[in-house]
KEZASE-63603 format. One record per residue: x, y, z of N, C-alpha, C in turn; residue number from 1. Coordinates in pm, 1 decimal, padded with zeros to 6 digits, always signed. Example, Ala and Ser with C-alpha at 12.3 -4.5 7.8 and 13.67 -1.06 7.14 Angstrom:
2
ATOM       n.X       n.Y       n.Z      ca.X      ca.Y      ca.Z       c.X       c.Y       c.Z  resi
ATOM  +01319.0  -00569.0  +00780.0  +01230.0  -00450.0  +00780.0  +01320.0  -00330.0  +00780.0     1
ATOM  +01285.0  -00225.0  +00708.0  +01367.0  -00106.0  +00714.0  +01290.0  +00003.0  +00787.0     2
This chain:
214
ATOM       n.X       n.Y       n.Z      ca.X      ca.Y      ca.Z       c.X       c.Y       c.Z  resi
ATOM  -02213.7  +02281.1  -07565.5  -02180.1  +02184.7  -07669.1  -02038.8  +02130.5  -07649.8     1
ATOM  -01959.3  +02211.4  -07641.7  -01834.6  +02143.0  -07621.2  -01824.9  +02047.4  -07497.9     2
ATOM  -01848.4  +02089.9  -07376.6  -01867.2  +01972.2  -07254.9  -01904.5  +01839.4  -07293.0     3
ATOM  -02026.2  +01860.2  -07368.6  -02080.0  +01716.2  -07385.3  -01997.0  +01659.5  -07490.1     4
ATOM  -01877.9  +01743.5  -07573.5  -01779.3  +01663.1  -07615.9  -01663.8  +01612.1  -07533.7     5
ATOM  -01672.0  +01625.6  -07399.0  -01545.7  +01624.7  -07329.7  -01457.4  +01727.2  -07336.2     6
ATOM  -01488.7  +01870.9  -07353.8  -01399.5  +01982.0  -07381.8  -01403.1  +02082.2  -07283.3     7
ATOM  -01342.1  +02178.1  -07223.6  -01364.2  +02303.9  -07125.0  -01320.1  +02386.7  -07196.8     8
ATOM  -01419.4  +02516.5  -07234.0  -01384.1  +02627.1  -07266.3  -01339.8  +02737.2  -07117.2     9
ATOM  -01266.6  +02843.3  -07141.3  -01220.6  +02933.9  -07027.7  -01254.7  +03055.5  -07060.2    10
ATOM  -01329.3  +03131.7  -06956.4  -01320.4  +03295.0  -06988.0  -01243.5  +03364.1  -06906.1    11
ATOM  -01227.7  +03456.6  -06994.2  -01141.4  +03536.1  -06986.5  -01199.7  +03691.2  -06991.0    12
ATOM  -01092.2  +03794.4  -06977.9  -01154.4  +03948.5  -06962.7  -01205.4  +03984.1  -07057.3    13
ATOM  -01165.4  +03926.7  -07188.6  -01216.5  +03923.6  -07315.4  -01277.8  +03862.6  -07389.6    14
ATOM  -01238.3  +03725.7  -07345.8  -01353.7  +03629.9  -07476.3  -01337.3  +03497.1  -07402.8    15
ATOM  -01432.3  +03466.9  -07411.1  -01431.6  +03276.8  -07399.9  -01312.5  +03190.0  -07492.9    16
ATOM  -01266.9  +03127.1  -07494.0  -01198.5  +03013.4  -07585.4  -01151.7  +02895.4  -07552.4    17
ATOM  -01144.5  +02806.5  -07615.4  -01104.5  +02693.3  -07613.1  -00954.1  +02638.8  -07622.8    18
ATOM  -00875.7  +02550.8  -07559.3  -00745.9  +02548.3  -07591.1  -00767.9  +02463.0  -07707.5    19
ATOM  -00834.0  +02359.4  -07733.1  -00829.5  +02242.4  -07836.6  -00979.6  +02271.4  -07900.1    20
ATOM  -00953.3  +02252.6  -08039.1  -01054.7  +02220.4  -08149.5  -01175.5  +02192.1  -08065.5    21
ATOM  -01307.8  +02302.4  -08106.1  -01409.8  +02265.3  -08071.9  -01470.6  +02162.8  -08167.2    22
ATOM  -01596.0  +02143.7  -08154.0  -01701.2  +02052.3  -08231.1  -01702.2  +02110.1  -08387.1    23
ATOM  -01759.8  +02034.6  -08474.4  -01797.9  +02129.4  -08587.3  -01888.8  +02243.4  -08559.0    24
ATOM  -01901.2  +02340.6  -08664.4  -01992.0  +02416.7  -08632.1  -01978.4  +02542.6  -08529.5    25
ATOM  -01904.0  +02523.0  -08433.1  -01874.3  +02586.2  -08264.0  -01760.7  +02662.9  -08206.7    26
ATOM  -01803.6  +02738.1  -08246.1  -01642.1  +02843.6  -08241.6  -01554.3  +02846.0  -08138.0    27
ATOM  -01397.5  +02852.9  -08161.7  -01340.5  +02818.0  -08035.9  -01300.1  +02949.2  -07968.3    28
ATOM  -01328.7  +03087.0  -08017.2  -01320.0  +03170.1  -07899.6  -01456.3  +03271.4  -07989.3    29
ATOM  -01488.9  +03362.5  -07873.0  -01563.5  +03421.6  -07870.9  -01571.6  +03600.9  -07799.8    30
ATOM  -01573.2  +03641.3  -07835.5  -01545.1  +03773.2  -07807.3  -01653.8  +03838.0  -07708.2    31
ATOM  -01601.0  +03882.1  -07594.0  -01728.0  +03900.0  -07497.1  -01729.9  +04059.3  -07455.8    32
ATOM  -01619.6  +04126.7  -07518.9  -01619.3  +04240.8  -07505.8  -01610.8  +04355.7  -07621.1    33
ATOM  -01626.0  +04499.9  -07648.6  -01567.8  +04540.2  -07771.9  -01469.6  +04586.5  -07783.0    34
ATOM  -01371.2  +04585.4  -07868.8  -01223.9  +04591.2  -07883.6  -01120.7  +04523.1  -07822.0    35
ATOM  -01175.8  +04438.6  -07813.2  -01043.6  +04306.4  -07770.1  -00964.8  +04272.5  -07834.8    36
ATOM  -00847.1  +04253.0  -07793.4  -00685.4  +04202.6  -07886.4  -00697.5  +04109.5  -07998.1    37
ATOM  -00689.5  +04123.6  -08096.5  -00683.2  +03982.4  -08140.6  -00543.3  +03870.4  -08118.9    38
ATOM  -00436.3  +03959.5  -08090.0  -00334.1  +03804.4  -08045.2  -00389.3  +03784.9  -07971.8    39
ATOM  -00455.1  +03859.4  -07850.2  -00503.9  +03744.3  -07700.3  -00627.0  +03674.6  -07742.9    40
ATOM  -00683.8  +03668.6  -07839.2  -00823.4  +03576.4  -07899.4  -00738.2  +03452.7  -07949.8    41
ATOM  -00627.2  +03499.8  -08022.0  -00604.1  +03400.0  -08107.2  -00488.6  +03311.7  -08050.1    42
ATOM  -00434.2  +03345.2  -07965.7  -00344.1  +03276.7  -07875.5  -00364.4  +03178.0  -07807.3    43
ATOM  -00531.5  +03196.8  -07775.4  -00555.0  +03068.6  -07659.0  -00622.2  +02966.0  -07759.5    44
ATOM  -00615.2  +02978.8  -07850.7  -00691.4  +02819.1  -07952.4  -00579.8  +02760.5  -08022.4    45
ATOM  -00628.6  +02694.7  -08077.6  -00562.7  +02578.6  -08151.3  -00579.3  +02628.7  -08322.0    46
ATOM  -00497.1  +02670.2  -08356.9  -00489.6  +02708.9  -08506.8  -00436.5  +02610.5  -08596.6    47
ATOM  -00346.2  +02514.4  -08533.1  -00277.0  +02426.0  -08599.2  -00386.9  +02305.0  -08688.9    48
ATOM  -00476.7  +02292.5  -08616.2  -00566.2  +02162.9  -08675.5  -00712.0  +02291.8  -08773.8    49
ATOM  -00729.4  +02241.5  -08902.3  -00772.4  +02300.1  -09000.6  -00907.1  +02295.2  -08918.5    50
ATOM  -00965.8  +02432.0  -08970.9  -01104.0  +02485.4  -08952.7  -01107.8  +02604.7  -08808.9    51
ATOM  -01006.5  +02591.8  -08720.3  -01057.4  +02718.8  -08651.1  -01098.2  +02795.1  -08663.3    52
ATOM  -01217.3  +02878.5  -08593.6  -01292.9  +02977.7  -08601.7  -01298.2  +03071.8  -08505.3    53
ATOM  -01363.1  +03173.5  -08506.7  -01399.3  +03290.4  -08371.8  -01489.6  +03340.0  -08404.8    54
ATOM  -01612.7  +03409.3  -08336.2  -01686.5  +03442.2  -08311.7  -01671.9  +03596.0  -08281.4    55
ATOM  -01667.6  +03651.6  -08337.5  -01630.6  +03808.8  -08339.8  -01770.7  +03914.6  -08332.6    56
ATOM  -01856.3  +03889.7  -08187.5  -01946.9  +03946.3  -08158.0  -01950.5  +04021.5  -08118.6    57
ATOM  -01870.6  +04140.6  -08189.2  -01886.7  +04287.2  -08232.3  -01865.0  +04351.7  -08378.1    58
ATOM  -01803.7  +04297.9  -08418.1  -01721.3  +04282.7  -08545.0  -01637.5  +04369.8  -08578.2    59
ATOM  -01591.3  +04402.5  -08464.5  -01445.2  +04491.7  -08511.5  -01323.3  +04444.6  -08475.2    60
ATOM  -01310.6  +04274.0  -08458.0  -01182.5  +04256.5  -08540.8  -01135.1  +04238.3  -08617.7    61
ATOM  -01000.4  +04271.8  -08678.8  -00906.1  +04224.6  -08822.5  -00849.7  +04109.0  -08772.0    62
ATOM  -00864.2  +03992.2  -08801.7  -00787.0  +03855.4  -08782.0  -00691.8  +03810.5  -08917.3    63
ATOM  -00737.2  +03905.2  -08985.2  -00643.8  +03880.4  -09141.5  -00490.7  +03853.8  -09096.8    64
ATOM  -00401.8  +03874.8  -09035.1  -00287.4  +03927.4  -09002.1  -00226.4  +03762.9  -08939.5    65
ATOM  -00331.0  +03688.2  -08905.1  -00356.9  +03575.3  -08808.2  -00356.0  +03460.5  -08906.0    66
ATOM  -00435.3  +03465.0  -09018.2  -00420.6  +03418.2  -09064.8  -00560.6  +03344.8  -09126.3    67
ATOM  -00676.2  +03412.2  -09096.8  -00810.2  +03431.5  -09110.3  -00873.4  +03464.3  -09227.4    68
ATOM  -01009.8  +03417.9  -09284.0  -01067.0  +03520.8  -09344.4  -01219.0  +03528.7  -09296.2    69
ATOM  -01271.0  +03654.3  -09340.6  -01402.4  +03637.2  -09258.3  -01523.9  +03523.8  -09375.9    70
ATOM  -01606.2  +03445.1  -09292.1  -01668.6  +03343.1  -09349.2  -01804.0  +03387.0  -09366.8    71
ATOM  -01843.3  +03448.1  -09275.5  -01993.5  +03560.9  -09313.7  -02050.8  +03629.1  -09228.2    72
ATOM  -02091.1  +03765.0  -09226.3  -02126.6  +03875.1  -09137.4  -02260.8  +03814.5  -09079.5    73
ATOM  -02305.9  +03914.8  -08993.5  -02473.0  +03859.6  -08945.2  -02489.5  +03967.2  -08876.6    74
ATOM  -02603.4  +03951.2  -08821.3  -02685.3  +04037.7  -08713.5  -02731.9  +03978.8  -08544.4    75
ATOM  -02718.0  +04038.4  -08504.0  -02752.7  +03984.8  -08348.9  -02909.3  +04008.0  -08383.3    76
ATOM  -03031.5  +03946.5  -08310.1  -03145.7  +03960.2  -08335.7  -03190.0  +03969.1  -08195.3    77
ATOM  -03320.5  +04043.3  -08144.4  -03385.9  +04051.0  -08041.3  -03562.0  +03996.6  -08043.6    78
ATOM  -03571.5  +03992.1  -08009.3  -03739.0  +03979.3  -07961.6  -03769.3  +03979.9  -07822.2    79
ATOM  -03890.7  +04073.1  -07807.1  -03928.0  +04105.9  -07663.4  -04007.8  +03993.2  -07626.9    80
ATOM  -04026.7  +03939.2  -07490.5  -04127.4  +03881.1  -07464.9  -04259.9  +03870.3  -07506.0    81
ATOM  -04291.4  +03996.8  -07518.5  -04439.2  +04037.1  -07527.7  -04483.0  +04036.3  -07666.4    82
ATOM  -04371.0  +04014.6  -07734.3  -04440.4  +04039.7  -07942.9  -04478.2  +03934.5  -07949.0    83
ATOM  -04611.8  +03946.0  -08011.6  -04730.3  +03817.7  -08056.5  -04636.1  +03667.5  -08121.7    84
ATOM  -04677.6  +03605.1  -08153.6  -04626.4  +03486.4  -08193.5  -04705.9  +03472.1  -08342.1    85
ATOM  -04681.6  +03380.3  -08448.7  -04790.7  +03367.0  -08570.1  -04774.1  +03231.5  -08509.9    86
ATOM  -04942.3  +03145.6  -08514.9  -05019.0  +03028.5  -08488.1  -04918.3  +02886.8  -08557.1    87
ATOM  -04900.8  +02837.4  -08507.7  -04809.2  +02692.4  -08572.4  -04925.1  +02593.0  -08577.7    88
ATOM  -04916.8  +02490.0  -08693.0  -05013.5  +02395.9  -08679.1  -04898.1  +02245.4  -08576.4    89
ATOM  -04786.8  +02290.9  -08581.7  -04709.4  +02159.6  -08555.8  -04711.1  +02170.7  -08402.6    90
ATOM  -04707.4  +02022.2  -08321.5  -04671.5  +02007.9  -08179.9  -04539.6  +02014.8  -08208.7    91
ATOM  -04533.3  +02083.4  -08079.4  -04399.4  +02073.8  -08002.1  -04345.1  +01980.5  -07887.8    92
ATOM  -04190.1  +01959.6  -07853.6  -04225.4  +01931.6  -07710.2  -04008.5  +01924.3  -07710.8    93
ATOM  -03940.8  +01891.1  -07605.8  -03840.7  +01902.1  -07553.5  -03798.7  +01750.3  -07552.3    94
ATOM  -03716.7  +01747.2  -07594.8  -03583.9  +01634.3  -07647.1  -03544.3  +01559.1  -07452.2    95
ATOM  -03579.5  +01509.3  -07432.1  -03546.5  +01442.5  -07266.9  -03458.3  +01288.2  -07243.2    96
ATOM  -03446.5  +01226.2  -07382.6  -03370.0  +01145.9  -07304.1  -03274.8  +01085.5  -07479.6    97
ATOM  -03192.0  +00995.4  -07492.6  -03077.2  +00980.6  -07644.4  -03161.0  +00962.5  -07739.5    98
ATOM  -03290.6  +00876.5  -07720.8  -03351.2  +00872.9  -07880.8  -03426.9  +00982.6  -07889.0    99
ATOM  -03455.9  +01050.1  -07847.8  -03573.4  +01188.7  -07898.9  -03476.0  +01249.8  -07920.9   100
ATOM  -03344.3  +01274.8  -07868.8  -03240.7  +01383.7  -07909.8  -03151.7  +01342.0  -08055.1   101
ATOM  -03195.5  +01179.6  -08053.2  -03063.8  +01125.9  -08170.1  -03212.5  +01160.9  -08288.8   102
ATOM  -03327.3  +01149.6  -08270.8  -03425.7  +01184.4  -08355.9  -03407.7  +01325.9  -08409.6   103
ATOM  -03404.1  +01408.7  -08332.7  -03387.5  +01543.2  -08348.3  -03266.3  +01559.9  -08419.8   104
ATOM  -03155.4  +01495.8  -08348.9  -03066.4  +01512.1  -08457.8  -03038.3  +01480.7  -08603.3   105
ATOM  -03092.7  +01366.7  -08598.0  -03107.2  +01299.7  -08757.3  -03176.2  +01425.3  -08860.4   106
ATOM  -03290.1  +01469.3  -08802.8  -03398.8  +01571.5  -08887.7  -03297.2  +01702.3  -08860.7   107
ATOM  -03195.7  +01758.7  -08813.4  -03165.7  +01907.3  -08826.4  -02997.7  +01824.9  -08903.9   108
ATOM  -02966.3  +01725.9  -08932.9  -02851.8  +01671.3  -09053.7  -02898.4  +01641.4  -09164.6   109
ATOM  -03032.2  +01623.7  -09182.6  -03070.5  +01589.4  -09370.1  -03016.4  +01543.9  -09398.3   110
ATOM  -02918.8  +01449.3  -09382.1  -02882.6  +01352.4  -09444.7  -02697.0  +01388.4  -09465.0   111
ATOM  -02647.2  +01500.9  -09391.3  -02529.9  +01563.4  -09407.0  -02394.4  +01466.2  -09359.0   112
ATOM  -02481.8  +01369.8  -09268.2  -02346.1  +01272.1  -09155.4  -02262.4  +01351.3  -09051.2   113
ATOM  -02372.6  +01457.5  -08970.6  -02302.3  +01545.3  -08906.1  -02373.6  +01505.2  -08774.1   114
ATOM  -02476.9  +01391.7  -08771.0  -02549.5  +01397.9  -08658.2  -02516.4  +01355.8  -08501.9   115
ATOM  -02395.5  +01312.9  -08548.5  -02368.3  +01256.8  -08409.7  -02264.2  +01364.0  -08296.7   116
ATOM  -02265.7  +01495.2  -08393.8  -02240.5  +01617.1  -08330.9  -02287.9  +01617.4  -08194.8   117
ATOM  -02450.7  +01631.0  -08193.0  -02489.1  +01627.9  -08056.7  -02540.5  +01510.5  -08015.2   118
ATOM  -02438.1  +01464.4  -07859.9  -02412.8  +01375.0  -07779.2  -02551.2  +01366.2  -07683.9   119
ATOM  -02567.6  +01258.4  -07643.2  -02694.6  +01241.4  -07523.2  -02628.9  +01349.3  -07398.0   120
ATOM  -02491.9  +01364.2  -07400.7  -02458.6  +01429.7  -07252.0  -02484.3  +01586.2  -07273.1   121
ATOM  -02546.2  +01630.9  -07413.5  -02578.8  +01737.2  -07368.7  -02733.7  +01746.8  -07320.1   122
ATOM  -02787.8  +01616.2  -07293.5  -02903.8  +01654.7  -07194.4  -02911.0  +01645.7  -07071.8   123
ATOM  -02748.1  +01653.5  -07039.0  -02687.2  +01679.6  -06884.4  -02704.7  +01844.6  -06855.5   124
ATOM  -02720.1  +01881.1  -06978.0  -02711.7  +02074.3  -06927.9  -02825.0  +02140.8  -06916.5   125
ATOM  -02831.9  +02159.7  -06773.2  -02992.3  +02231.4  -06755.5  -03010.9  +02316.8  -06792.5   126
ATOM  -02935.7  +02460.7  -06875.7  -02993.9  +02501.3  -06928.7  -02957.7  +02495.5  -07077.4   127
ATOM  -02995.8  +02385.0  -07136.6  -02990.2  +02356.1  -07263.4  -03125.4  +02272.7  -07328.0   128
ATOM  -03173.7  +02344.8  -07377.4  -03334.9  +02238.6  -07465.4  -03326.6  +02237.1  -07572.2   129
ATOM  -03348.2  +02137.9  -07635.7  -03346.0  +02113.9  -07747.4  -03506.7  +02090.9  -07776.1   130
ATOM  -03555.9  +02167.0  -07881.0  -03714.6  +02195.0  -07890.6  -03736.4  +02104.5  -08018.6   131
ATOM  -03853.7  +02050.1  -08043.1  -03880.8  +01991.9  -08147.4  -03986.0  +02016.0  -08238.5   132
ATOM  -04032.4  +02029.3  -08350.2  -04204.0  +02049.9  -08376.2  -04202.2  +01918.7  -08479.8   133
ATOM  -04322.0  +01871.4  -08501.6  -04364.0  +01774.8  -08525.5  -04465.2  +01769.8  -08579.2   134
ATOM  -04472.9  +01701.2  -08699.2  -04567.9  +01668.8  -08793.7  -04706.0  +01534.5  -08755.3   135
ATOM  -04803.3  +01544.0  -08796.1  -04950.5  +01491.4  -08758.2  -04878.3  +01320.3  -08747.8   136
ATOM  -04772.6  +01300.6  -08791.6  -04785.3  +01142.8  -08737.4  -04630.8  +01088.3  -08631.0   137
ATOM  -04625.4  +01223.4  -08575.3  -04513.3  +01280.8  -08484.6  -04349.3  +01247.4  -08531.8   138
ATOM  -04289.2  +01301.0  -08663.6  -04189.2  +01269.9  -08711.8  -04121.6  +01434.5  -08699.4   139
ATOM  -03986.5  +01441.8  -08601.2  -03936.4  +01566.3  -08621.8  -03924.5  +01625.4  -08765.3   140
ATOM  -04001.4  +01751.6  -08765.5  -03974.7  +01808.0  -08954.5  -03890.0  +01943.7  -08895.2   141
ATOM  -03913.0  +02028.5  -08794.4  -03846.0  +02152.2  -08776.8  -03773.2  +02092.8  -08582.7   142
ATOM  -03718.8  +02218.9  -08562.2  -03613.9  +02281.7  -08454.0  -03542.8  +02318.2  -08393.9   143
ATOM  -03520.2  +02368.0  -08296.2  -03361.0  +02470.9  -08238.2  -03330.7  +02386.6  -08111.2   144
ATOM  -03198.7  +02470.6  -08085.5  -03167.6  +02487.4  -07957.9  -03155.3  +02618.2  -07878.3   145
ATOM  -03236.5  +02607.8  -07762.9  -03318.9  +02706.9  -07697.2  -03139.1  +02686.8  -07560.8   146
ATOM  -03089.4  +02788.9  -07542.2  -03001.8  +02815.1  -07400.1  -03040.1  +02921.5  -07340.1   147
ATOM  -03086.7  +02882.5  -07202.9  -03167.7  +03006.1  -07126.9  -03002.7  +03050.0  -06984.4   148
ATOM  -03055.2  +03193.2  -06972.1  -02963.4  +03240.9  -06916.3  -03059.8  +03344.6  -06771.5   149
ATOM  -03011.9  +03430.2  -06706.3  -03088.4  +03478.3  -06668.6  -03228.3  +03573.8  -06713.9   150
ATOM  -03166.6  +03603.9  -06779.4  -03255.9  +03696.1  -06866.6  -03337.0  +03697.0  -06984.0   151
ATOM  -03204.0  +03615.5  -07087.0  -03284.4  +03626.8  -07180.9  -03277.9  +03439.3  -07264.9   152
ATOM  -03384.8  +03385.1  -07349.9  -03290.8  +03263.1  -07417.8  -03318.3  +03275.2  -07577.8   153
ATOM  -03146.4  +03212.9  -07551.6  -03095.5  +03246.9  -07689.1  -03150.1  +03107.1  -07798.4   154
ATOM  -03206.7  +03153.5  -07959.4  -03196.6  +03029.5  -07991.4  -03081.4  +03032.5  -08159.4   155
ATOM  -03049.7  +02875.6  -08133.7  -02975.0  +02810.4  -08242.0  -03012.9  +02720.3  -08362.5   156
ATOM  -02932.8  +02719.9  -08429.1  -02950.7  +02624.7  -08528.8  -03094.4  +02558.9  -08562.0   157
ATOM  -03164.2  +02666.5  -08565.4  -03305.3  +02702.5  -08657.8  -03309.4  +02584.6  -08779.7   158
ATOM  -03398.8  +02496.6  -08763.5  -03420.1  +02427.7  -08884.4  -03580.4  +02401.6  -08902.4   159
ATOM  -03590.5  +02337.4  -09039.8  -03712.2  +02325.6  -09080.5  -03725.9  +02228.1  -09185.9   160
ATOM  -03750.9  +02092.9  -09203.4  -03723.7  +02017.6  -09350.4  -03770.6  +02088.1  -09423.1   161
ATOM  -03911.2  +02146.2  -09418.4  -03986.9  +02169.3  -09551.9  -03985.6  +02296.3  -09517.7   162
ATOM  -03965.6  +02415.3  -09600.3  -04079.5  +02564.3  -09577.6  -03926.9  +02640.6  -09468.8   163
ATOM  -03841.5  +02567.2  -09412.7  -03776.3  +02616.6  -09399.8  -03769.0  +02723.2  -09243.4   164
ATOM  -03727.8  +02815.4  -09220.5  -03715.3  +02902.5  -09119.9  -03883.4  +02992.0  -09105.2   165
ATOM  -03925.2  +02984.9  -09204.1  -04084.4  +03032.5  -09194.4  -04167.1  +02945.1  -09125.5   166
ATOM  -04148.2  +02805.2  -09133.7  -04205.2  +02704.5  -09086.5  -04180.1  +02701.7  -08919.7   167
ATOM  -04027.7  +02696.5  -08939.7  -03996.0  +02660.7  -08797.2  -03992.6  +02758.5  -08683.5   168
ATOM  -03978.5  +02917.4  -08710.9  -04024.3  +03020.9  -08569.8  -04151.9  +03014.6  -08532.6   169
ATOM  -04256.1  +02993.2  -08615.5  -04409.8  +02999.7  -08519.7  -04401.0  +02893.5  -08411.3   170
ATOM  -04367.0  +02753.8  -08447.3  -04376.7  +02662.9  -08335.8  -04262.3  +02663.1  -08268.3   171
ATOM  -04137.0  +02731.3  -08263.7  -04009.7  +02722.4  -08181.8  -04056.6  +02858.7  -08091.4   172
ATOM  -04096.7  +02959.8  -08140.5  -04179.4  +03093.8  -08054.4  -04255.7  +03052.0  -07987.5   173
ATOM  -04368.7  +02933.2  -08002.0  -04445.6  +02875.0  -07921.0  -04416.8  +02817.9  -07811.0   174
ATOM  -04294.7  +02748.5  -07826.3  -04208.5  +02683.4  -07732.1  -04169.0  +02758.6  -07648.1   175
ATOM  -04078.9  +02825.5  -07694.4  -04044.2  +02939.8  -07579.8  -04146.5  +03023.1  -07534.6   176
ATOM  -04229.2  +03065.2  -07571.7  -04315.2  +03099.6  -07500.6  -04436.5  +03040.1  -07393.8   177
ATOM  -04425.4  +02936.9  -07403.6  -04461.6  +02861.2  -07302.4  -04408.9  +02800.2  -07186.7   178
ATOM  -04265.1  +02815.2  -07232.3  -04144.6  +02711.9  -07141.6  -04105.0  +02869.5  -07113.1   179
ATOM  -04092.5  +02982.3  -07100.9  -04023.3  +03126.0  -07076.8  -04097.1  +03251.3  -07081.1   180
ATOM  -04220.8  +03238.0  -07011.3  -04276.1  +03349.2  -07082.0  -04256.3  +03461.8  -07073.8   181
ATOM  -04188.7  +03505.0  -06987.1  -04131.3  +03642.4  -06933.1  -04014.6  +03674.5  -06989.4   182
ATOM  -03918.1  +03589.0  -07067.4  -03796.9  +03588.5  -07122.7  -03796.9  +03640.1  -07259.8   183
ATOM  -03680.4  +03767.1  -07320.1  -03681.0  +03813.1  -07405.8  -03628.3  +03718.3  -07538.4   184
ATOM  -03616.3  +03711.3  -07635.3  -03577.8  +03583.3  -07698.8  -03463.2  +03655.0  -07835.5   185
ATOM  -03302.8  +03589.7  -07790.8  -03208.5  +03668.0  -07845.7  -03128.6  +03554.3  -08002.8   186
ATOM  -03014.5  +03582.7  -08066.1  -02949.9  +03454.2  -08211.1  -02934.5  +03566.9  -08234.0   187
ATOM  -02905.0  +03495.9  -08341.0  -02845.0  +03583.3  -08485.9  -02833.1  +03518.1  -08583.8   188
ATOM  -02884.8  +03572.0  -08723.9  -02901.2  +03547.0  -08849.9  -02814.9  +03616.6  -08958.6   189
ATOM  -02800.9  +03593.4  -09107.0  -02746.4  +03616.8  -09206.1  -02871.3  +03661.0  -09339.4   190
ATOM  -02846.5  +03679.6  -09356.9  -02902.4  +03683.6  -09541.5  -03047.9  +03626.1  -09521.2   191
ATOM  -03085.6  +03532.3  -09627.8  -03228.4  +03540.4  -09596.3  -03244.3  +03511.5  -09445.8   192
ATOM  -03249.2  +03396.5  -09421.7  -03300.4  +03397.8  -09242.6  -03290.7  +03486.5  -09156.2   193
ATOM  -03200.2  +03618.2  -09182.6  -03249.6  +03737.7  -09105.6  -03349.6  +03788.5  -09161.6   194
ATOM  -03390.7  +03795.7  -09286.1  -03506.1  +03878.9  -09293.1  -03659.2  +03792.2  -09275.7   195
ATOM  -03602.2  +03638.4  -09249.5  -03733.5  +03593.0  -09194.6  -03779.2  +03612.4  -09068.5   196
ATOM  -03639.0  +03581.4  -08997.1  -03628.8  +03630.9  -08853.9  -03711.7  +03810.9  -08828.3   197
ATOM  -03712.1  +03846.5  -08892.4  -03756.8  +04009.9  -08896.8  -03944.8  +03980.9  -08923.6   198
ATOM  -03934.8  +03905.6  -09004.9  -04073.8  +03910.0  -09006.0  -04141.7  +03837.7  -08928.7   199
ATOM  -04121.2  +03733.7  -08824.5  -04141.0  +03643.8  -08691.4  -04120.3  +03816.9  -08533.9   200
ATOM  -04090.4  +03903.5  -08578.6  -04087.1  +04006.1  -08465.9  -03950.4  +03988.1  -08414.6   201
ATOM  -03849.5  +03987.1  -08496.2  -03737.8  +03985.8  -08472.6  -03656.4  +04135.8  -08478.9   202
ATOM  -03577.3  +04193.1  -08421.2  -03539.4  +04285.4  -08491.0  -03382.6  +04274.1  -08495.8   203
ATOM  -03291.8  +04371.1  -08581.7  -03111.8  +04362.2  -08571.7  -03106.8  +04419.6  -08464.3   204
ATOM  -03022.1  +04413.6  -08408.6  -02953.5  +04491.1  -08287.9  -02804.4  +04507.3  -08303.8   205
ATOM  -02778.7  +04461.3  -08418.7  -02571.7  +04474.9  -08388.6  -02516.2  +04382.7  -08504.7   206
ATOM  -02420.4  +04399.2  -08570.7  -02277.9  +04330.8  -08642.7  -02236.2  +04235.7  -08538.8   207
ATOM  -02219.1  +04120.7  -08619.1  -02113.9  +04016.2  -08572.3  -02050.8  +03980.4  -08668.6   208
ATOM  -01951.7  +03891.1  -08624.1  -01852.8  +03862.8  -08758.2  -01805.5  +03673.9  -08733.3   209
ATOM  -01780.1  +03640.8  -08829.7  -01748.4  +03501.8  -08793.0  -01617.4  +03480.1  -08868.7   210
ATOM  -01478.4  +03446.3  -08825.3  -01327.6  +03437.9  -08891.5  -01321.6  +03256.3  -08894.8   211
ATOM  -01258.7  +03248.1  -09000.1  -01226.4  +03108.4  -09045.2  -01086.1  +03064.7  -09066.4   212
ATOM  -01029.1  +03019.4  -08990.1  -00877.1  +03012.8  -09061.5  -00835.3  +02937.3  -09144.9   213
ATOM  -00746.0  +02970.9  -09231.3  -00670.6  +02915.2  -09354.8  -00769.2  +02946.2  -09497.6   214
């Protein structure tokens, strides 16, 4: 996400981060190990321009000191390849060129004015899909973003107009399971949507933490 804003994030022994303000939404460092510094997290971003965040995917840092507060806990989630899927009535299919993606985007902003977040250049990133499901007279109503890695792909920003996150894992599970079938399927959720996520064959696997500054 950030690339296709014109941005380079850097890793490091500890965490990914950004020197300048990521996108909305997109945290500018990220914690890739457990017990990492927090001055060296918080050193390499940009604190000065309102909203910085981190991604504290372990959740044992204190960023209070920094100047942080935490914005809301979650769970890392797993699913094996092999756990059944529940039947979707909606088609699916993959976002390929600016209007199916500016479509997609319009339906996961409801109307928020956040849509132009995602750029056509992130359908420069091969491993980035943007999945869609679709209602009987083909109008995006649910979908994620699917990032495949070696192993496993991770999905994002879970949506659904109607019915919500119940609606939208049968046909986003479908997806990936057709486009990955051997691939374990990893996110993370909060409050209700983890426990929908749980009932789609999801399970917790771990604390994360998300810091907000100011």
């Amino acid at each position: 996400m950030s690339r296709s804003h014109g941005l380079e994030g850097e890793f490091g022994d500890e965490a990914w981060a950004a020197p300048v303000r990521t996108p909305l939404y997109y945290p500018d460092a990220v914690t890739l190990v457990s017990g990492a510094g927090p001055a060296a997290v918080v050193s390499r971003i940009d604190t000065t321009a309102p909203g910085a965040s981190v991604k504290d995917s372990f959740a044992d840092l204190d960023l209070t000191e920094a100047g942080f507060q935490v914005l809301f806990e979650a769970q890392w989630i797993h699913r094996p390849a092999s756990a059944p899927a529940t039947a979707s009535e909606l088609a699916w299919d993959v976002a390929g060129d600016p209007d199916t993606l500016r479509a997609w985007a319009l339906a996961w902003d409801n109307g928020d004015g956040n849509a132009d977040l995602f750029r056509p250049e992130l359908l420069d990133a091969p491993a980035t899909f943007v999945l869609s499901g679709h209602s009987a007279d083909g109008g995006v109503v649910a979908g994620a973003v699917a990032s495949l890695s070696d192993q496993v792909v991770g999905i994002s920003n879970v949506f659904a107009l109607d019915g919500g996150p119940d609606v939208a894992w049968p046909v986003l599970l479908d997806a990936v399971h057709w486009l990955f079938p051997t691939l374990q399927v990893v996110g993370y959720e909060h409050g209700d949507d983890l426990a929908v996520a749980v009932r789609h064959g999801f399970e917790p696997v771990g604390p994360l933490r998300i810091w907000l500054h100011g």
